[in-house]
C-alpha positions as CSV (number, residue, x, y, z in Angstrom):
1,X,-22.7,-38.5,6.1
2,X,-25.1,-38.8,3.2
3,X,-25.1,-41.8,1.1
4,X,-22.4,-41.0,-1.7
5,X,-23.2,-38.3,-4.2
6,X,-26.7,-36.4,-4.2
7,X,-28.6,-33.3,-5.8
8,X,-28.3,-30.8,-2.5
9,X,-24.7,-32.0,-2.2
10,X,-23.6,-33.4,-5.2
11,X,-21.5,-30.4,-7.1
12,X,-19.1,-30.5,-10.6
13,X,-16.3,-30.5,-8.0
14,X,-17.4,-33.3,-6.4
15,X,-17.7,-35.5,-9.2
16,X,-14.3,-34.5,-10.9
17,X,-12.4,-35.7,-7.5
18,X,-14.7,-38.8,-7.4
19,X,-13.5,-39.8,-10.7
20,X,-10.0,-38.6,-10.0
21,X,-9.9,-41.3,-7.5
22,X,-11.1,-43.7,-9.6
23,X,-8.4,-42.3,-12.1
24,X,-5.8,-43.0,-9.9
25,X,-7.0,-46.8,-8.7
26,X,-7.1,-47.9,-12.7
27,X,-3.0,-48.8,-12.4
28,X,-2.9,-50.8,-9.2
29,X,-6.4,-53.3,-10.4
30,X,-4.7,-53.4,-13.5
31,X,-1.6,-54.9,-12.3
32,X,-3.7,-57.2,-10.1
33,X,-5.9,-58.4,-13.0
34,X,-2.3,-59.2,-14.9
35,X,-0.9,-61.3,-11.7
36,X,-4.1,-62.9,-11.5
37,X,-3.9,-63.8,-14.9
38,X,-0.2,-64.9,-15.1
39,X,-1.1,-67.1,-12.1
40,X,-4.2,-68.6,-13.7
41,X,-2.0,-69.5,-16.9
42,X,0.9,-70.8,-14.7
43,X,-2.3,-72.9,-12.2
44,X,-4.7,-73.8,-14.6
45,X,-3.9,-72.8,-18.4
46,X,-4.2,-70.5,-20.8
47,X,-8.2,-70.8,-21.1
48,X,-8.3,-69.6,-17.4
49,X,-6.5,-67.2,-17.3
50,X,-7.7,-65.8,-21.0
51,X,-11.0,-65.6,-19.4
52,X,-10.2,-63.9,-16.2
53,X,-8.2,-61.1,-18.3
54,X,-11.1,-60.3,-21.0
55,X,-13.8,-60.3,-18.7
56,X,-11.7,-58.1,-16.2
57,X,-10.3,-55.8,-18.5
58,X,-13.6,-55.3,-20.5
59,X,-15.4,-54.3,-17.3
60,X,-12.7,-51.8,-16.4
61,X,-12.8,-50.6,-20.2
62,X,-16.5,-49.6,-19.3
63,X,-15.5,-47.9,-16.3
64,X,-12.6,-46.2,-17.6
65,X,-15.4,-44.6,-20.4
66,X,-18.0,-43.3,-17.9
67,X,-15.4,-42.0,-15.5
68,X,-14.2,-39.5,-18.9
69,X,-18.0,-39.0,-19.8
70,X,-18.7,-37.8,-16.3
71,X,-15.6,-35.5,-15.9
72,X,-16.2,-33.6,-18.8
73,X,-20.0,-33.2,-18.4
74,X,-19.5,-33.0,-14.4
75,X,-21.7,-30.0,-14.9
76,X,-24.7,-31.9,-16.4
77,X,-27.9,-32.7,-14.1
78,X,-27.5,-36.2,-14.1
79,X,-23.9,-36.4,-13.7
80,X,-24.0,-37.6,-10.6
81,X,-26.3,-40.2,-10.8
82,X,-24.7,-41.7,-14.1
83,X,-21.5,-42.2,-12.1
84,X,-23.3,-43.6,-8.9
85,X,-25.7,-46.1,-11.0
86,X,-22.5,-47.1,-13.9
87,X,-20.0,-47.4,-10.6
88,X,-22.4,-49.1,-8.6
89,X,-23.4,-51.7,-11.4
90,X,-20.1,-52.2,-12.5
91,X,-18.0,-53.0,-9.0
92,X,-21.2,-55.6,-9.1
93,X,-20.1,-57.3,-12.4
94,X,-16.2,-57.5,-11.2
95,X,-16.6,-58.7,-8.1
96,X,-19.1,-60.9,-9.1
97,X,-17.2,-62.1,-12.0
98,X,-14.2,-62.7,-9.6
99,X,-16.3,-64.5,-7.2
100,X,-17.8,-67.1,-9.7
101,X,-14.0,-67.4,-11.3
102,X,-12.9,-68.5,-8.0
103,X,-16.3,-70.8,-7.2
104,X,-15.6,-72.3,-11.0
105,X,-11.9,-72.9,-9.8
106,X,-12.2,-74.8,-6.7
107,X,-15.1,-76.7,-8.2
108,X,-13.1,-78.2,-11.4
109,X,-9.7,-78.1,-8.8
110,X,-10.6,-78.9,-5.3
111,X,-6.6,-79.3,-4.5
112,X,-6.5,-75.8,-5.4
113,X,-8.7,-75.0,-2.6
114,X,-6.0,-73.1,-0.2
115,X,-5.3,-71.1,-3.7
116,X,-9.0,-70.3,-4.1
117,X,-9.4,-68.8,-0.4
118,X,-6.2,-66.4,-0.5
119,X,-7.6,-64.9,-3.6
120,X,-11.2,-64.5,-2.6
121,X,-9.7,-62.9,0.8
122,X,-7.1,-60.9,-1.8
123,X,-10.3,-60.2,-3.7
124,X,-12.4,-59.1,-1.1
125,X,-9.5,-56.1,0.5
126,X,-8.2,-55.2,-3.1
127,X,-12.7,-54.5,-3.8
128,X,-13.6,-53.1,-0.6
129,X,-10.6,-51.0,-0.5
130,X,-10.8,-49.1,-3.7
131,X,-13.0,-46.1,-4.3
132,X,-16.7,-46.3,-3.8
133,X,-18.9,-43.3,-4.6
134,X,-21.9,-44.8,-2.3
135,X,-22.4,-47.6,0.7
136,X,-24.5,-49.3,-2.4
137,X,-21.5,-49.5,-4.5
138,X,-19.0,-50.7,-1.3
139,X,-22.0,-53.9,-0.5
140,X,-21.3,-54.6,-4.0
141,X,-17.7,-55.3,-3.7
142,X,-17.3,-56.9,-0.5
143,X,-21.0,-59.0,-0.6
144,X,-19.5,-61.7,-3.8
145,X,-16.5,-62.7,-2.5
146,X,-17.7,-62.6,1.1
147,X,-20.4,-65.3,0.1
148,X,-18.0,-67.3,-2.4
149,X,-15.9,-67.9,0.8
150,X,-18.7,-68.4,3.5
151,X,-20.3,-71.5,0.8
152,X,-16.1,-72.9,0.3
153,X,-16.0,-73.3,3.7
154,X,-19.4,-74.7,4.8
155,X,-19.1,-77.1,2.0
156,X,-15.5,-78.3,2.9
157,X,-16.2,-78.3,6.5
158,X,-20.1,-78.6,7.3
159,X,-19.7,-79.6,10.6
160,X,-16.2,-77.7,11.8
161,X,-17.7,-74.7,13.7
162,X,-14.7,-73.2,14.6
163,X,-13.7,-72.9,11.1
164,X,-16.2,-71.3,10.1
165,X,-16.7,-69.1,12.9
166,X,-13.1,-67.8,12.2
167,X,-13.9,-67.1,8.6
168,X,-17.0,-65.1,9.7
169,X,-14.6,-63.2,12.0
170,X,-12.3,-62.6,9.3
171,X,-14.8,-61.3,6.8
172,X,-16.6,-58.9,9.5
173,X,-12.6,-57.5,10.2
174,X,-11.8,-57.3,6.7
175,X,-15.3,-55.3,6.1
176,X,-15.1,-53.1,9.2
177,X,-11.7,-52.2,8.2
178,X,-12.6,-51.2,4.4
179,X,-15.9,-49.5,5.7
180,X,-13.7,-47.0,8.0
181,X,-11.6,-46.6,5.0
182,X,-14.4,-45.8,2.9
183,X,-15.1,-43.2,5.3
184,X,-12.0,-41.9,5.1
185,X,-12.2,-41.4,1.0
186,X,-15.6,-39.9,1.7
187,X,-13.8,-37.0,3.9
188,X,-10.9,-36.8,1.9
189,X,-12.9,-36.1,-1.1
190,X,-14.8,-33.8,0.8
191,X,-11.4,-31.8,2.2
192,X,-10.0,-31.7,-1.4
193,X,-13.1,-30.4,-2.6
194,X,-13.3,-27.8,0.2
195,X,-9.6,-26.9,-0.1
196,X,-10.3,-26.6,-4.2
197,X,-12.7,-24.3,-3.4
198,X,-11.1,-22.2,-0.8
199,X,-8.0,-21.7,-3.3
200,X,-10.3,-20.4,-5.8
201,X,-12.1,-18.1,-3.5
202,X,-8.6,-17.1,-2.3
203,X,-7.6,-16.8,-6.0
204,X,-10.6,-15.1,-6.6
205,X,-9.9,-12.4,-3.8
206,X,-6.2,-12.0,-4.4
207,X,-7.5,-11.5,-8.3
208,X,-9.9,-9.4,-6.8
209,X,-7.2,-7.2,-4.5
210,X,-4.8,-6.6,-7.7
211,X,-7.7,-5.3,-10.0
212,X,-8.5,-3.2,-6.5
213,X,-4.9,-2.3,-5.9
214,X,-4.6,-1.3,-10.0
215,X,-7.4,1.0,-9.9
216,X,-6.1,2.8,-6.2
217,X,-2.8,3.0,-8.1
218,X,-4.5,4.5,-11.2
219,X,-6.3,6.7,-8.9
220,X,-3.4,7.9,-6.6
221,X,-1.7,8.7,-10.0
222,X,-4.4,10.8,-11.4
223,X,-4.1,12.8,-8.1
224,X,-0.8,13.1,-8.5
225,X,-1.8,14.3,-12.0
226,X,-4.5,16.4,-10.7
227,X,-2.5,18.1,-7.7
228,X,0.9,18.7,-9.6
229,X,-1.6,20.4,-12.6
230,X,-3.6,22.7,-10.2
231,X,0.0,23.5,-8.1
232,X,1.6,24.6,-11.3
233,X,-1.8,26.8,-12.2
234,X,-2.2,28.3,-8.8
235,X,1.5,29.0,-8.4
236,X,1.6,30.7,-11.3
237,X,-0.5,33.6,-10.9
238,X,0.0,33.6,-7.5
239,X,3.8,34.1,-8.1
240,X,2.9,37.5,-10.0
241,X,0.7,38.7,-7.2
242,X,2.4,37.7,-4.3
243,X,6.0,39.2,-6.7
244,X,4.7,42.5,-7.1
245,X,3.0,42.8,-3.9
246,X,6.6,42.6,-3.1
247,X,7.9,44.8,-5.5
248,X,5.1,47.8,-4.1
249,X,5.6,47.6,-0.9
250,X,9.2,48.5,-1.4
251,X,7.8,52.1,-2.7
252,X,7.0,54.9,-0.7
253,X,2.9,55.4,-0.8
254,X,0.5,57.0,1.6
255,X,-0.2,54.4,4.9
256,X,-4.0,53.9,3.8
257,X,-2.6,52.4,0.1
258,X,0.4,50.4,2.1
259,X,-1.8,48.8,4.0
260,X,-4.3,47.6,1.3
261,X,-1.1,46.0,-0.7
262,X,-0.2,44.5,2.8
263,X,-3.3,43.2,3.1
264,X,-3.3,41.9,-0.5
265,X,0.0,40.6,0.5
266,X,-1.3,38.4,3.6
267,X,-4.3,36.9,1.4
268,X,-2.5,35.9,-1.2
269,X,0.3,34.2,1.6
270,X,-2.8,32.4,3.3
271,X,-4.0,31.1,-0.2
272,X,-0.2,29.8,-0.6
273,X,-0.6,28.5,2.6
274,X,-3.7,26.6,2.2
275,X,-2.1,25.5,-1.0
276,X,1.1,24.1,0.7
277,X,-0.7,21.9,3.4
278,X,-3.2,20.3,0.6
279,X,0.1,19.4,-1.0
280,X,1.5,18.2,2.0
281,X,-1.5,16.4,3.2
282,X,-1.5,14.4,0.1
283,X,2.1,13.3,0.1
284,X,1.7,12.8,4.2
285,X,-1.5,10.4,3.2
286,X,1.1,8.7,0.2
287,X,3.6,7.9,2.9
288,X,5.9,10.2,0.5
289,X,6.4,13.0,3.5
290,X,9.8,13.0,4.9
291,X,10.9,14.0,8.6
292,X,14.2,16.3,8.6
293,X,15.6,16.8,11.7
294,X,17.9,18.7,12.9
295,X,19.5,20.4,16.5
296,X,16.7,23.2,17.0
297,X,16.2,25.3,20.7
298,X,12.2,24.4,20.8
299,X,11.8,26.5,23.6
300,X,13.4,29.4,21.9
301,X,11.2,28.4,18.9
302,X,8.1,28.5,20.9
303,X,9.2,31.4,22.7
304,X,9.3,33.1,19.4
305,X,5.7,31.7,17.7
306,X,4.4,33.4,20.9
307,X,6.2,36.6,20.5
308,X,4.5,36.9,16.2
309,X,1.6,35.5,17.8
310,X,0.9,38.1,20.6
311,X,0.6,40.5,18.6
312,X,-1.7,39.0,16.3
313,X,-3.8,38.4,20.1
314,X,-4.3,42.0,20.6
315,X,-4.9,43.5,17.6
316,X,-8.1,41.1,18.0
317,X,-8.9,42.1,21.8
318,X,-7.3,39.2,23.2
319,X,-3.8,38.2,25.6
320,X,-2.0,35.8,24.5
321,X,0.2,33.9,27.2
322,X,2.9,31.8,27.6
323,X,4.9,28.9,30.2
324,X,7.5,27.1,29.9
325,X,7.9,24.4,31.7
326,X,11.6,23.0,32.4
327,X,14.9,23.2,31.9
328,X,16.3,25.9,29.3
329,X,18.3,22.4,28.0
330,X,15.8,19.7,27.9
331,X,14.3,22.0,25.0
332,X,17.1,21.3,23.3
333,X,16.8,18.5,20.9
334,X,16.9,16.7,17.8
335,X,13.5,16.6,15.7
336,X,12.0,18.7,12.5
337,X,10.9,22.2,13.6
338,X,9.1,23.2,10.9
339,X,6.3,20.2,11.9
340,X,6.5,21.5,15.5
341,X,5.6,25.1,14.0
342,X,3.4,24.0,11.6
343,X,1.0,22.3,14.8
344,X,1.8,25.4,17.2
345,X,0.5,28.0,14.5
346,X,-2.1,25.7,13.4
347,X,-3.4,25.1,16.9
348,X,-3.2,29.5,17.7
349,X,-5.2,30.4,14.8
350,X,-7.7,28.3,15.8
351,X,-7.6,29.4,19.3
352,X,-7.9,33.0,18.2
353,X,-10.3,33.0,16.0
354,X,-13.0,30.6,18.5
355,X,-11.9,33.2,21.7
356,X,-14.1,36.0,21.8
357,X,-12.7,37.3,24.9
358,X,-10.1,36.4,27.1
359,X,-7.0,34.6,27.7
360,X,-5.1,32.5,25.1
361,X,-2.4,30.0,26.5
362,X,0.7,28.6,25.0
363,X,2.4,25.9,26.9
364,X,5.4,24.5,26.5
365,X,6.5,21.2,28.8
366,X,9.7,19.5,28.5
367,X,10.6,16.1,30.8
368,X,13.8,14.1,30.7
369,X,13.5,10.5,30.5
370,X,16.3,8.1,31.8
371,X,17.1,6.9,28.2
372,X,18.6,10.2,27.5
373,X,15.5,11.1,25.5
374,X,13.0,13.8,26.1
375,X,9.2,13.9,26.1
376,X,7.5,17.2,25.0
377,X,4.3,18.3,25.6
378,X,2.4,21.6,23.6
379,X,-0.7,22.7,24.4
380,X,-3.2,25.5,23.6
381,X,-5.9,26.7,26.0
382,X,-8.3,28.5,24.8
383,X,-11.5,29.8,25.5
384,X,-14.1,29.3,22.9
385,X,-17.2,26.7,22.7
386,X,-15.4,23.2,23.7
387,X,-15.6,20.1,21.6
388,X,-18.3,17.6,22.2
389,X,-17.2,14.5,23.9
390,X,-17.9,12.6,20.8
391,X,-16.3,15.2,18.0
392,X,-12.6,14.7,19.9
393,X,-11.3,12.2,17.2
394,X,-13.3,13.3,14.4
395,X,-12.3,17.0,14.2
396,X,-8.9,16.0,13.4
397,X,-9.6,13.7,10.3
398,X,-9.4,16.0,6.9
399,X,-12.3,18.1,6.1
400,X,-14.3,17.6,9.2
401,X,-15.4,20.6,11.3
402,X,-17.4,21.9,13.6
403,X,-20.4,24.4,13.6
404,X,-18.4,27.0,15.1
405,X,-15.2,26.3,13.1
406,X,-17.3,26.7,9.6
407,X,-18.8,30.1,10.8
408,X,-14.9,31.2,11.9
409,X,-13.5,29.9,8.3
410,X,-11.2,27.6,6.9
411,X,-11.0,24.7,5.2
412,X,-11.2,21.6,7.7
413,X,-7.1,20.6,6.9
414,X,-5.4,22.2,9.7
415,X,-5.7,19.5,12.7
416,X,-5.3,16.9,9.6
417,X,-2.0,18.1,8.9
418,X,-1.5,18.7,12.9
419,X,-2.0,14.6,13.1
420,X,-0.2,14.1,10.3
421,X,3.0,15.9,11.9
422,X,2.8,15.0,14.7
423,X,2.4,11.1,13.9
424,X,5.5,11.9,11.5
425,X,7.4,12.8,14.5
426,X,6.5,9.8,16.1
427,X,3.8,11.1,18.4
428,X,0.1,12.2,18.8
429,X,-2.4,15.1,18.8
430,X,-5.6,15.3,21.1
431,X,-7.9,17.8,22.3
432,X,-9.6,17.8,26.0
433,X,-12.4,20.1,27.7
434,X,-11.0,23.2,29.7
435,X,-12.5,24.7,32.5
436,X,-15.2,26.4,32.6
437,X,-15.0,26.5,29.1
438,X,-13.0,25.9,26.5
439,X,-10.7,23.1,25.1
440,X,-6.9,22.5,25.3
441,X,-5.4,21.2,21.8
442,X,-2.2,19.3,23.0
443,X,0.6,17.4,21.5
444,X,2.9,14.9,22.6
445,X,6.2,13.3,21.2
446,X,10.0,12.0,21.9
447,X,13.1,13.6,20.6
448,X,16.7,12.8,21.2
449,X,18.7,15.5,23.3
450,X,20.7,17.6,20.6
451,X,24.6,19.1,22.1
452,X,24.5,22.4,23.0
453,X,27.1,23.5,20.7
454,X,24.8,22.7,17.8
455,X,22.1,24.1,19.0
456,X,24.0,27.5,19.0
457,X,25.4,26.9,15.4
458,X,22.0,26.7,13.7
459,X,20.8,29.2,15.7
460,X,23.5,32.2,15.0
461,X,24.9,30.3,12.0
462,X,24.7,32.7,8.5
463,X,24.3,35.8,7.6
464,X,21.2,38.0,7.2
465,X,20.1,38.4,3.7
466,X,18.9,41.6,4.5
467,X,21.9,43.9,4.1
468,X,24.0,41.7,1.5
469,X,26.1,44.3,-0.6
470,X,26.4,41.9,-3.7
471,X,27.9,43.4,-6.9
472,X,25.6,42.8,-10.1
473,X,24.8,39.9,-11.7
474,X,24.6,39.2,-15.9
475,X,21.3,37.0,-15.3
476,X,19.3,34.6,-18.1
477,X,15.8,33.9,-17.1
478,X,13.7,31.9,-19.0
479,X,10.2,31.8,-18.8
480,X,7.3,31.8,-21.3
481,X,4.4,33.3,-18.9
482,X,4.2,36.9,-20.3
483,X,3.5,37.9,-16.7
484,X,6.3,35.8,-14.7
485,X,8.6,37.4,-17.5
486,X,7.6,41.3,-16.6
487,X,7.8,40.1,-12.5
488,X,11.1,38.9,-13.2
489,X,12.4,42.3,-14.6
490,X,11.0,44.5,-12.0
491,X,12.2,42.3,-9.1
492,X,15.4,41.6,-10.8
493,X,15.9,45.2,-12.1
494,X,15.1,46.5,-8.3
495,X,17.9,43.9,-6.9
496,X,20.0,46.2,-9.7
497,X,20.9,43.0,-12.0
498,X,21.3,42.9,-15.8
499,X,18.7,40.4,-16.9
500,X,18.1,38.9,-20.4
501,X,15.3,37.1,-20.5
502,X,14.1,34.2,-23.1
503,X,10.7,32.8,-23.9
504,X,12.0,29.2,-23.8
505,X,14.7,26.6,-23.3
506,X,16.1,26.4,-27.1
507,X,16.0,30.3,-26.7
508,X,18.2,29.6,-23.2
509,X,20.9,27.5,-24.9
510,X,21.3,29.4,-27.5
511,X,21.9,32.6,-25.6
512,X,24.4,30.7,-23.4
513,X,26.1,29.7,-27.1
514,X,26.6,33.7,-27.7
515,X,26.7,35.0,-24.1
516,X,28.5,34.4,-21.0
517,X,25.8,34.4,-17.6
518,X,26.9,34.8,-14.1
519,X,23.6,32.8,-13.1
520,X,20.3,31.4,-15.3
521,X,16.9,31.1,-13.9
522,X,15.0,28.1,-15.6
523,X,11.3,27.5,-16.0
524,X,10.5,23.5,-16.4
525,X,7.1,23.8,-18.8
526,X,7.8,25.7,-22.0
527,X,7.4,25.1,-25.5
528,X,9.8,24.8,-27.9
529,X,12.0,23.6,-25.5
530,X,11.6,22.4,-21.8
531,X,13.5,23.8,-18.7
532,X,14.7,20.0,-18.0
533,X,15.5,19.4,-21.6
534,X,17.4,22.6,-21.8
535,X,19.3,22.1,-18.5
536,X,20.2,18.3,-20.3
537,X,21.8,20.2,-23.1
538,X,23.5,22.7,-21.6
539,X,25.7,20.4,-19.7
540,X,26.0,18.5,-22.6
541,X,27.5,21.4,-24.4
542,X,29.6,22.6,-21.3
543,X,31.4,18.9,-20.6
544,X,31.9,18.6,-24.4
545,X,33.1,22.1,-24.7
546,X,34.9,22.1,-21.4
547,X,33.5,25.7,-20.9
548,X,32.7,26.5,-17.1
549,X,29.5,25.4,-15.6
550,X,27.0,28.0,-15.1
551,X,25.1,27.8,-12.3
552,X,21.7,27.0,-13.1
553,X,18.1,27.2,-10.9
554,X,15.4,25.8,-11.8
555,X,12.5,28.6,-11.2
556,X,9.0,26.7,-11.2
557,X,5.6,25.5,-9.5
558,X,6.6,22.4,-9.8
559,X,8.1,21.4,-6.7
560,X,7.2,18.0,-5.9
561,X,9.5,16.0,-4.0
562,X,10.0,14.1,-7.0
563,X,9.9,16.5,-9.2
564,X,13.1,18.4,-7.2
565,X,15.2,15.4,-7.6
566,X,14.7,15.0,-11.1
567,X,16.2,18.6,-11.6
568,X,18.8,17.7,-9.4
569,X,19.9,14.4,-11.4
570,X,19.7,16.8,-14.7
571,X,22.0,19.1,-13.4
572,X,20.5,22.0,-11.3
573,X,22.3,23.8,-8.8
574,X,19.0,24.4,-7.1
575,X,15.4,25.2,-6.9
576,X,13.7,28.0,-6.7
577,X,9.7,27.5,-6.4
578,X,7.1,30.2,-7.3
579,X,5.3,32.2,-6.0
580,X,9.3,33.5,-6.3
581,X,9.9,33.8,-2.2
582,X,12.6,36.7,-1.9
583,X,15.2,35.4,0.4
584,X,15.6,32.4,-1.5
585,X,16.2,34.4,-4.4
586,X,18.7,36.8,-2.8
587,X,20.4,33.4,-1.8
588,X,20.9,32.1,-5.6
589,X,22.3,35.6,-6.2
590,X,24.9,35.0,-3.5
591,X,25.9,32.0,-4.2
592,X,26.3,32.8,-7.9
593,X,28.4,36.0,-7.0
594,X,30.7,34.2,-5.3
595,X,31.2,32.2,-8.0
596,X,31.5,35.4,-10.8
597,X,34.7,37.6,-11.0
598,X,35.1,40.6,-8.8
599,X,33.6,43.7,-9.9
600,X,31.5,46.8,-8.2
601,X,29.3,46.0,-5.3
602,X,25.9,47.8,-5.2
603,X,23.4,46.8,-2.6
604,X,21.8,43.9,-3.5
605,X,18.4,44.6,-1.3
606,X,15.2,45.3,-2.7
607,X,15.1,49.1,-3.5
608,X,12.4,51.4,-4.1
């Protein structure tokens, strides 16, 4: 251990705990000055103990001051050596100064001898024991009173040996004891110090992770920003392509033109598509994704995807097959199919599109566990390039691709989101070489066995919407894109529905003052007005009116999770997100004729 404070060790720290110590020490040598004092008076008279007191308390008095001048210039060069050189010079002067009291005591009172040794011994703990910044300043406390006693004793007894033999003993204990508690200070200073500075570098980095964990929350809201902004934009002219892609198919044209607006349709359902999964990739990457499960038949599921899928395989020169493996029941289970699906197709397309020529295979595996649970297993072979050993893990984080995945298109999210699902569902994805060629995507996870009986209800359960014979609805749409509002009137006209249509919400609530509507269909961002605003005040007007509820949809690109339940707590009877799909509109029509009065029942499908 060095030899109290120095320049490579020395720090502001350092010297502020130093003279913290000393701080602390100032009470206790005060109230031994003041009992040495009052016993002095009692002893020996008021000169004695007047003396001791002034000289004691004016040495301390210096102390006290350059302990205060060091910790506020602790920072200062010489800092350190002002408080070594003033501590070391004054423990000097008081232990001298109580060393030659004692000598000048026993020399005027010799009877007072016993007196004189239990205060040099008191002396010497009380000096040796209190805080010393180097060994210099500890020899100065314990060397005075250590050769006041030694000379008491070989001048009372010269020739007694023993005595003084004892008294050396005494002294080397008394020493050795206040040397390892010096020590002791010295690492206790240097532990405070360390822990001082470990709780700032801790405050530091936890300062340091809130400005970090600010600035990711800043940023994750700008993204929301950013993502709800360019859904809303996207959605919106998509919704009057994909609308009245839907609206032309539905009339007779020669098969060259049909299949142009077919094809038109299928672009613009891939763009939704690739849309959707950003969406959901952010909100899976939030921790905002949620899993909804329900009783689904996964091996009639599967069954199906192959079926769409197969034919998909030929038109492209290519067979698509498929196994499954186990029993009809253990595919019966618990979990959220639309995950499932999302992998499957994900994993297909892929397949197809890397195949040049050959076979394409779907597998589905179930296994029953003795917990009652099932494990599943998907996998598709196919037989395109491979994956190099080292791309297995990569290829499914978002954005990365291979060579031969860039030249067959896309956009690098599809095995993100087939991660993503697949750890929502509590399980995993992975890819493996195939022989000769090829590579086997493959996913893995646990579902609870779903009974039978549900199964069969959410298979057979509802109606078609195609075929619905629905009587005419009065319908209110508001909506203050000049496109959405002409998509809205052909599709709406074609379902054979009398539609008004507003260019905002005051617009809406006024029309529902003068009008009565079977159903409205609301668009959240207008001006004037807002859908959500407009919804707010309609129900305001209805519970204070106690006029019947109509039902209300909200019809908008904003279909954030969050965003849903805010309709919801406003008042909406549901949500309808653009691009407008056509079964979910047919389904608001439903549900609002069976709300309306009975009246002629034309058929409700789309007609040319």
């Amino acid at each position: 251990m060095s030899d109290g404070l120095n320049t490579a060790g020395d720090s502001a720290e350092y010297l502020r705990a130093y003279a913290g110590r000393y701080r602390d020490m100032f009470a206790i040598r005060l109230a031994t000055i003041a009992a040495v004092s009052v016993l002095a008076v009692w002893l020996l008279g008021w000169s004695w103990g007047a003396n001791f007191a002034l000289c004691q308390l004016a040495l301390y008095a210096l102390l006290w001051r350059e302990v205060q001048v060091v910790e506020r210039r602790a920072d200062a060069p010489s800092a350190h050596r002002r408080l070594s050189t003033s501590t070391e010079l004054i423990t000097l002067g008081l232990a001298t100064h109580n060393a030659l009291f004692a000598l000048a005591v026993w020399l005027e009172h010799p009877e007072l001898a016993p007196h004189i040794a239990l205060l040099l011994a008191g002396n010497l703990m009380v000096g040796a024991l209190q805080v010393h910044v180097s060994r210099l300043g500890f020899a100065a406390a314990v060397v005075p009173p250590s050769v006041a006693m030694l000379s008491m004793v070989t001048t009372i007894a010269p020739d007694n040996t023993g005595l003084q033999m004892s008294v050396v003993a005494f002294l080397l204990a008394m020493i050795g004891a206040a040397w390892r508690q010096w020590i002791t200070d010295r690492q206790t200073v240097d532990m405070a110090v360390a822990a001082t500075g470990r709780s700032a570098q801790l405050q530091a980095a936890l300062a340091e992770a809130e400005a970090a964990r600010i600035c990711a929350d800043q940023a994750s809201a700008a993204k929301s920003r950013f993502l709800a902004m360019i859904s809303h934009e996207v959605r919106t002219p998509l919704n009057v392509m994909l609308g009245l892609t839907e609206v032309i198919k539905a009339r007779p044209r020669p098969a060259d033109e049909a299949a142009l607006v077919s094809d038109m349709g299928e672009a613009g359902e891939m763009l939704l598509r690739l849309l959707n999964d950003a969406l959901d990739l952010s909100k899976i990457e939030s921790g905002k994704a949620e899993l909804h499960a329900a009783p689904v038949d996964l091996g009639e599921r599967v069954e199906a995807i192959a079926r769409v899928w197969r034919s998909r395989a030929h038109e492209m020169g290519l067979t698509l097959a498929f196994d499954l493996e186990g029993a009809a029941g253990d595919f019966q289970v618990l979990t959220d199919q639309a995950r499932l699906e999302r992998v499957l197709i994900n994993y297909l397309s892929n397949a197809l599109k890397l195949t040049a020529a050959g076979v394409v295979r779907l597998v589905a595996r179930a296994e029953p566990r003795d917990d009652g649970r099932v494990d599943l297993t998907f996998e598709v072979h196919d037989q395109g390039p491979g994956v190099p050993a080292g791309q297995h893990d990569r290829i499914f984080q978002p954005f990365e691709q291979l060579e031969a995945g860039r030249e067959a298109g896309g956009t690098g999210l599809g095995l993100a989101l087939c991660r993503a699902a697949a750890q929502a569902l509590g399980g995993e994805v992975g890819v493996r070489d195939a022989a000769p060629h090829g590579a086997i995507f493959w996913m893995r996870f646990s579902a609870d066995r779903a009974v039978p009986a549900q199964v069969s209800e959410v298979r057979t359960g509802g109606a078609p919407l195609d075929g619905e014979i629905i009587r005419p609805l009065k319908v209110l749409a508001a909506e203050d894109h000049p496109a959405n509002r002409k998509l809205l009137t052909l599709l709406l006209g074609t379902l054979g529905q009398d539609l008004v249509v507003v260019e905002n919400g005051a617009e809406a609530v006024a029309a529902l003052r003068r009008e009565t509507f079977d159903l409205v269909l609301m668009d959240v961002m207008m001006p004037v007005m807002d859908g959500v605003a407009a919804l707010a005040a309609i129900r305001a007007e209805e519970a204070a009116s106690g006029r019947t509820p109509v039902r209300i949809h909200m019809l908008t690109a904003n279909v954030f999770d969050e965003d849903v339940a805010r309709y919801r707590a406003a008042g909406a009877d549901g949500v309808l997100r653009k691009p407008i799909e056509i079964p979910a509109l047919q389904a608001a029509l439903e549900a609002a004729a069976a709300d309306a009065p009975a009246a002629a029942e034309p058929d409700l499908r789309l007609r040319a």
